[in-house]
N, C-alpha and C positions, 0 to 999 in steps of 0.2 A: 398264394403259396409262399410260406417261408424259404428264403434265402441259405443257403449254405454255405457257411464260412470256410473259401477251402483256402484260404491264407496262411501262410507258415508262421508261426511265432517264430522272430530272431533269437542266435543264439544266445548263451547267458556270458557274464565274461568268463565262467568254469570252463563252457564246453568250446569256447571261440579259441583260450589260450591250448586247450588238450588240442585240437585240432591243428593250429598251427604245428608244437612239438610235433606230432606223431608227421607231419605231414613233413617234417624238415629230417625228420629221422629216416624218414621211405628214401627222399631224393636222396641223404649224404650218404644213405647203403647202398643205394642203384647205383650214385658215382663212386665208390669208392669197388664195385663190381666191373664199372665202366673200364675206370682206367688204373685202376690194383689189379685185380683179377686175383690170382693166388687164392688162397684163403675164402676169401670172400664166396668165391664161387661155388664152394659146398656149405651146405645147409650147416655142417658140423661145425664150422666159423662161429654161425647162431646159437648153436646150443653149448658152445664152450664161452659164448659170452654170459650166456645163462647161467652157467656153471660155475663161472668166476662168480660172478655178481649174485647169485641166491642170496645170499646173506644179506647185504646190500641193500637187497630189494625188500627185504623182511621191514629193516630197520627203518628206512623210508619210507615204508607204508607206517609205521608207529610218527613219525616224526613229522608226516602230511596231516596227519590229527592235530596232533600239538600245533602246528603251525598256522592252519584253516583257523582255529579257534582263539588264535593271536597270540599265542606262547612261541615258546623253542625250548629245545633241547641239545645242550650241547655235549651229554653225560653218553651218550649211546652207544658209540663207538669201545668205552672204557667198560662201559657195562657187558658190550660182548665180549672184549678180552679178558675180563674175570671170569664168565662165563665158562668161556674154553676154555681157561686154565685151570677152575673148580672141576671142569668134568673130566676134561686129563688125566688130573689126579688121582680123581675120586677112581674114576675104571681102572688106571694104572696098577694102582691096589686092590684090586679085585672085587670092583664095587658092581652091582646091579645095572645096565641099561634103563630100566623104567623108572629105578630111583634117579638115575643119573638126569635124565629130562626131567623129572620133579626137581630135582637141584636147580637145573637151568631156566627153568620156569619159576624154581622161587626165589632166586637171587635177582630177576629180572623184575617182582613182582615188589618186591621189596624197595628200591631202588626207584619203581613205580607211586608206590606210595609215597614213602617219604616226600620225594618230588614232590605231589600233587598235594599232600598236607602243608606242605612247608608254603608251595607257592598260593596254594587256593584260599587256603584257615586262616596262613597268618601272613599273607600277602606281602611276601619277600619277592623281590623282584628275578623269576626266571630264570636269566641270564647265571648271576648269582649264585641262584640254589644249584644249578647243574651244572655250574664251571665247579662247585665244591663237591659234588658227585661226581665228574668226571677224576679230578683230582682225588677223590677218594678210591675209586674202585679203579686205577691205575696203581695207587697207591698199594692196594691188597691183592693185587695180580702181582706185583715186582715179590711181598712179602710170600707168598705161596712156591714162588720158583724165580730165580733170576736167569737162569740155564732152559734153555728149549726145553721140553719134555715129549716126547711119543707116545700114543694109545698104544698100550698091549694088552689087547683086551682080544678075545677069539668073537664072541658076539659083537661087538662093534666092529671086528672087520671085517665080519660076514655081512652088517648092517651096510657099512662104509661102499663094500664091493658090488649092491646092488645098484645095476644099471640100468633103464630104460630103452632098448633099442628098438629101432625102426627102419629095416632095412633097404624100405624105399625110398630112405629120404636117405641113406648112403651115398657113396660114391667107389668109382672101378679105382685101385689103386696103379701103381706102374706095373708091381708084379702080375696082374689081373685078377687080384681079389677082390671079390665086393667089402669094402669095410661099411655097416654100417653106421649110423648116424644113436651116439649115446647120449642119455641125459640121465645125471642127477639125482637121486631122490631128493635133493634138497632143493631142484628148482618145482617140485610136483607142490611141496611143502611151502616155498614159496607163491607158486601160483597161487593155492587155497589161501593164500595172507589176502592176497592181494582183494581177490574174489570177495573174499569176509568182508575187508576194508570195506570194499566199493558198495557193498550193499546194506552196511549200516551207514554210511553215508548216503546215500540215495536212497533210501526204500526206510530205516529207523527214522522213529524219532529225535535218538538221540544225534544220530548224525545230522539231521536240521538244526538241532540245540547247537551242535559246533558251528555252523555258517553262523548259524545268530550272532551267538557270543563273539565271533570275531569282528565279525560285521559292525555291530555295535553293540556295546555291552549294556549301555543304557536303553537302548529298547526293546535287547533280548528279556533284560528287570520288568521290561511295564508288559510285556509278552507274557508273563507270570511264568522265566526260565529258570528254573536254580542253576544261575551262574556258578556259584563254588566247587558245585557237587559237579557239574557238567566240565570245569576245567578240572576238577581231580581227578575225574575217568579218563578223559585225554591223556592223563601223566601217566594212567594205571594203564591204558593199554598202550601207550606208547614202550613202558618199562615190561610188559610181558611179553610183544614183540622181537626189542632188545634179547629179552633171556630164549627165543625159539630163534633169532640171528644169529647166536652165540654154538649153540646146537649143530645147525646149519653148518655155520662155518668149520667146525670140529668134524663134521663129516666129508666137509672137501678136504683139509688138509691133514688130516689124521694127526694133528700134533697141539700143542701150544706153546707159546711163545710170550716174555715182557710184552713185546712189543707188536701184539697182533692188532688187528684193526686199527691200526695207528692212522690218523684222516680220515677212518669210516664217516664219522659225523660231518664233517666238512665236505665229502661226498656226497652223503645225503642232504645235506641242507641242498647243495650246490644241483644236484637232480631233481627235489621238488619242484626249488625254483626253476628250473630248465621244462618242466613238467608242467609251469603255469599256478604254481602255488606263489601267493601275494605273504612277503614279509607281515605285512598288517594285517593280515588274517582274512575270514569272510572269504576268499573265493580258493578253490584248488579242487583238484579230484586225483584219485589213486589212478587211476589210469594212464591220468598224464601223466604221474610219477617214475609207473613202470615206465616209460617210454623216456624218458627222464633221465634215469638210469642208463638206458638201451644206447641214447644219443650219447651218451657222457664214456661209454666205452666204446663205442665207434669210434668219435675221435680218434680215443687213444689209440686205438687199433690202426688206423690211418697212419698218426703219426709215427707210427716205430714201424708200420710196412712201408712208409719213405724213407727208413733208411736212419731217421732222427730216435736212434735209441737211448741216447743222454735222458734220464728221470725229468731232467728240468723242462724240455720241450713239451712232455706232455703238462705239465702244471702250469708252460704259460700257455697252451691252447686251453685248456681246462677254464683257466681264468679270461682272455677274451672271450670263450663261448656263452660264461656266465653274464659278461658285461653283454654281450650282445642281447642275450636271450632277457636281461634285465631292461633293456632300452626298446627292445621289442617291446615287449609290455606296456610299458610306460606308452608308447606313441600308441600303439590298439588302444588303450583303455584313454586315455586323454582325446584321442579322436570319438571313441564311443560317447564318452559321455556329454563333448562338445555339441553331437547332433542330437543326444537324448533332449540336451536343453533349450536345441534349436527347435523340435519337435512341438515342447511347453510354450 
C-alpha cells in the first residue's frame, strides 16, 4: 500500500516574511489596546486608519509589482497629487464624474507608460526615469494651481458623503447613543485593489513572470519570459493604480492641494518593505503590504496617543521601524538559506 505524504512543505520566504509582518501588527495593536486603551478600543480606530490610508494602500499595491519584479518607483506619490489636482479642477468647472475618473485613470496611465517604455525599450535606469516623473508631474500640479482648491461639485459630494456603516461594530457614546462604526468608499475601492493585485500575483501568469524577472532575469530569458514586455506592464499598472490612489484620495479630502501626497511614495516603499517586499526583487506579496501599511500607521498612532505630537517623532519611529523590519529580514533569509545549504 502506498504511503501518504502528509508532510507540510515549508513556507516560501514570500509567505514566512507576510506572516511575521501581520503577526507583529496583531501583537503592536493588542498592546497598544493593552496599555493606550482610548481609541484603540473601538473598531472605528480601524476603520479611520483605513480611511486615512485608502489611498496609500492603492499606491502600494502598484509599487509591490514594480518592486517583486526588481524595479521602483519613486513618481507615485507626484502622480497622485496631479491626479487630484486635474480632478479638482476639472469638476470645479463643471465637469462630468465618469469623465473625471477617465481623467485620473488616464493621467495615471500615461505616466505608466512612459515609465515602462522609457525604463524597459530603452533601458534607462528606474531610479532615473521616475525621480524625472516624479519632478515632472509635481512640476504640472504647482502649474495647475499653486493656491488649495475645493470640489464643488453636487455629484461628487453626494459621491464623497457615501458611507458604509455597521452598527455592530459601533460603539455607546457618553451621551448614550450608539454611534456606529463608518467606512469609506474608498477603502471598499481599495480592498478590490488589493484582492485584484493578489490574484494576478498568485493565481496569473503574469504575476509568476514578475517573481521570475526579479528573481533572476537571466533565467526568467532561458524560461522563454518576455522580460521588456513583463517590466513594462509592472510600470503600466503600477501607473494606473497611482491615477485610482489619486481618485481615492480626492474623495477623502474633498480638495487639492501643491502639496498633497507629499511622502506618499516614501511610505509606500517604506510599507512594502515593512510588508516583506525584497529591494532586489523575486520575493513580496500584496497582502503583506496591506498589513504593511496597517503596521506603519499604528505606529504613528501610538506615537502621538503618547502624547509625542511633534511631526518628527513619528518619522524617527517610522525610520527605526524600517531599519528593524529591514534587519529582520536579512537574519530570516540568511538563517534560511544557511540551513537550505546545510540540507545539500
Amino acid at each position: 500500500m502506498k504511503k501518504i505524504n502528509t508532510k507540510r512543505e515549508p513556507f516560501s520566504d514570500t509567505q514566512l516574511l507576510m506572516t511575521i509582518t501581520i503577526s507583529i501588527f496583531i501583537c503592536m495593536y493588542m498592546s497598544a489596546i493593552g496599555f493606550l486603551g482610548g481609541g484603540f478600543l473601538h473598531v472605528q480606530q480601524l476603520f479611520d486608519m483605513l480611511n486615512d490610508n485608502a489611498s496609500l494602500i492603492i499606491v502600494s499595491c502598484g509599487l509591490t509589482i514594480v518592486m517583486i519584479g526588481g524595479g521602483i518607483d519613486i513618481s507615485v506619490g507626484a502622480v497622485t497629487s496631479l491626479v487630484v489636482m486635474s480632478c479638482v479642477l476639472y469638476l470645479s468647472n463643471g465637469g462630468n464624474i465618469f469623465v473625471s475618473i477617465l481623467l485620473a485613470l488616464g493621467i495615471g496611465l500615461t505616466f505608466g507608460v512612459v515609465h515602462g517604455f522609457l525604463i524597459s525599450y530603452l533601458e534607462i535606469q528606474p531610479f532615473i526615469v521616475t525621480l524625472a516623473g516624479m519632478f515632472f508631474a509635481r512640476g504640472m500640479t504647482t502649474i495647475l494651481s499653486v493656491n488649495p482648491q475645493k470640489v464643488s461639485h453636487e455629484g461628487f459630494s453626494a459621491l464623497r458623503d457615501i458611507k458604509i456603516e455597521i452598527p455592530w461594530l459601533g460603539y455607546t457614546a457618553k451621551n448614550g447613543n450608539l454611534v456606529p462604526a463608518r467606512m469609506e468608499l474608498g477603502v471598499v475601492i481599495a480592498f478590490i485593489c488589493v484582492v485584484a493585485v493578489f490574484i494576478v500575483l498568485k493565481y496569473v501568469r503574469l504575476g509568476r513572470c514578475f517573481y521570475a524577472m526579479g528573481g533572476n532575469q537571466q533565467s526568467a530569458l532561458m524560461l522563454g519570459i518576455n522580460v521588456k514586455r513583463t517590466r513594462f506592464l509592472s510600470y503600466v499598472i503600477s501607473g494606473l493604480l497611482s491615477g485610482i490612489s489619486g481618485f481615492v484620495f480626492m474623495m477623502h479630502t474633498g480638495a487639492g492641494n501643491a502639496t498633497n501626497a507629499a511622502g506618499m511614495e516614501m511610505n509606500a516603499i517604506a510599507a512594502s518593505i515593512i510588508g516583506g517586499t525584497l529591494l532586489t526583487g523575486g520575493v513580496g506579496n500584496v497582502a503583506g503590504t496591506f498589513f504593511g501599511v496597517m503596521t506603519l500607521t499604528t505606529i504613528k498612532k501610538i506615537v502621538v496617543s503618547s502624547g509625542l505630537n511633534d511631526p518628527w517623532w513619528q518619522n524617527i519611529t517610522t525610520g527605526g521601524m524600517l531599519c528593524f523590519f529591514i534587519l529582520l529580514q536579512s537574519i530570516v533569509l540568511t538563517r534560511r538559506n544557511i540551513k537550505k545549504k546545510a540540507k545539500i
